[in-house]
C-alpha positions in Angstrom: -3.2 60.6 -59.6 -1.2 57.9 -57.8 -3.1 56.1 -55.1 -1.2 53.5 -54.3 -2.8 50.5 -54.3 -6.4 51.0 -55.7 -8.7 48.5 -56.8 -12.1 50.0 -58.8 -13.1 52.2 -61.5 -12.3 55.2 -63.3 -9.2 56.6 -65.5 -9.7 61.0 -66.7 -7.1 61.5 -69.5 -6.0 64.6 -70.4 -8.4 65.4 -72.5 -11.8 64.8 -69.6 -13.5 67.6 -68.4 -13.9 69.1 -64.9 -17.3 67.2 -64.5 -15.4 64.1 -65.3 -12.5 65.0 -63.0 -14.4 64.2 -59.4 -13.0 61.3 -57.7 -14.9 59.2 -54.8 -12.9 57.0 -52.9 -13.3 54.9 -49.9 -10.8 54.2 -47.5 -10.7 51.4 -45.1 -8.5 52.5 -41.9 -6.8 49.7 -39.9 -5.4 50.8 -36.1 -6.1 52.7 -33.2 -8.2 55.4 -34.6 -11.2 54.9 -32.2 -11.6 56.9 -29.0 -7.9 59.5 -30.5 -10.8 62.6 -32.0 -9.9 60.4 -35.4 -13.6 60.7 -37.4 -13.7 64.6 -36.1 -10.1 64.9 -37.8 -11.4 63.4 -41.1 -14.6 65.8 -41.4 -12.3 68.6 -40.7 -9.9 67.8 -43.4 -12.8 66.6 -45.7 -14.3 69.7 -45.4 -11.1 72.0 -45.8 -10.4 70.5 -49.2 -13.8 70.9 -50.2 -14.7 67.2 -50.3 -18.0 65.5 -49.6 -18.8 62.1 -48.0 -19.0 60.2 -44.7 -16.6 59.0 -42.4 -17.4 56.2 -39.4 -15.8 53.8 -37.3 -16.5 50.2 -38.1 -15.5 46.7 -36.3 -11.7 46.9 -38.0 -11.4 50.7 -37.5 -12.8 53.4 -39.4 -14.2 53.8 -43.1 -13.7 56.8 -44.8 -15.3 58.0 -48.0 -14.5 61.1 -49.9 -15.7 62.7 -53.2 -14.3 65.8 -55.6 -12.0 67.0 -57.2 -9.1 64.3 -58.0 -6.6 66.9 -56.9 -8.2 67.6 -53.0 -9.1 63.5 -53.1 -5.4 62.9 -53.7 -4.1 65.1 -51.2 -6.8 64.1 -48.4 -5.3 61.0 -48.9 -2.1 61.8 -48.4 -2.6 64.1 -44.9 -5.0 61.6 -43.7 -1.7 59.8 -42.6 0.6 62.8 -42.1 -1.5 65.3 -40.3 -3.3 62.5 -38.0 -4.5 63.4 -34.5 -1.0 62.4 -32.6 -2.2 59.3 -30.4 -3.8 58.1 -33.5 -1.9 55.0 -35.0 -2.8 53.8 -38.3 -1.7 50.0 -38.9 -2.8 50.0 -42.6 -4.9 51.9 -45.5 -7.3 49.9 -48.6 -8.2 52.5 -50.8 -10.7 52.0 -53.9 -12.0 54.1 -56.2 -16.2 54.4 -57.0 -18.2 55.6 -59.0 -19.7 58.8 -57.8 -22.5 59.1 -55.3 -23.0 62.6 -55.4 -22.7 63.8 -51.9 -24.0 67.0 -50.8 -21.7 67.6 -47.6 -19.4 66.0 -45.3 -20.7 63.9 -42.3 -19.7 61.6 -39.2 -22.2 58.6 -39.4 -23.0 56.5 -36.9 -20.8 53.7 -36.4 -21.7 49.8 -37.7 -20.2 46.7 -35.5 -21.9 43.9 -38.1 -18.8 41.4 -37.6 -16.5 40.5 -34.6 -14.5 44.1 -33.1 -10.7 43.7 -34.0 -10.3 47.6 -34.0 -7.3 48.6 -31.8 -8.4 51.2 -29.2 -5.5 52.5 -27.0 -7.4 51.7 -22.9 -5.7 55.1 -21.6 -7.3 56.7 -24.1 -10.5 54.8 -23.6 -10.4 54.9 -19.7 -10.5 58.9 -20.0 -12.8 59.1 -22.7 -15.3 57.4 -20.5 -14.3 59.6 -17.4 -15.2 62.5 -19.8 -18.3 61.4 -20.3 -19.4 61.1 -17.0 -18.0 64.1 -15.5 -19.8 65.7 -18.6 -23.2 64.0 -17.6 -23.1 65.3 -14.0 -22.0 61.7 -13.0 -19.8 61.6 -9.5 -16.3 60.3 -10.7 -13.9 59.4 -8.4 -10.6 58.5 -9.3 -7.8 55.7 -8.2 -4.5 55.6 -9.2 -3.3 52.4 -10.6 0.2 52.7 -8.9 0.1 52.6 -5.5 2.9 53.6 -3.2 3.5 51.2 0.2 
């Protein structure tokens, strides 16, 4: 399996069994993937290949981990990029293999903002994700158009 770039553990010959053969990776996702439906993209694709693990958004971007079989691993990696939710932008992937953790299911996590936000969110996208929310809360919105006409 060819992941680019990888930095960690872990090499299955031909000879390793299926047991053997699950992969857990962790991939750090630089761009504007907050606020674009980005995390609820990754479960779904997670969970089509049959994979396991977490996904959140972090102070950079979003950080992804997936476990099983090195086959689905490899090609969530690859769609992960290709099948994207269109206003998503990724800037840049780090991927490293781990040691298995043995994760049960798939899950969006709640988000951790330890270090300084340098995560690029698009403010269009941003702007209506916030109307969204309030119109969904019962909120009064009301709306001005940033272009004028005199």
């Amino acid at each position: 399996m060819n992941y680019g770039a990888v930095a960690g553990v872990g090499h299955y010959g031909a000879g390793a069994s299926i047991e053997a053969r699950i992969s857990r990776v962790r991939i750090s996702v630089y761009g504007a993937v907050q606020g674009v439906g980005f995390r609820p993209f990754v479960c779904r694709l997670a969970r089509e290949l049959g994979l396991t693990g977490q996904v959140s958004n972090n102070s950079s971007g979003a950080l992804v981990e997936v476990e099983g079989a090195e086959e689905a691993v490899a090609e969530f990696g690859l769609r992960l990029e290709r099948d994207r939710p269109k206003p998503c932008l990724i800037l840049a992937k780090e991927m490293t293999l781990l040691e298995r953790a043995g994760y049960r299911s798939f899950e969006i996590v709640a988000s951790e903002f330890g270090e300084a936000k340098t995560a690029v969110v698009l403010p269009i996208l941003s702007a209506i994700s916030r109307t969204m929310n309030a119109v969904r809360s019962g909120a009064r919105v009301t709306v001005r158009h940033a272009c004028r006409m005199s």
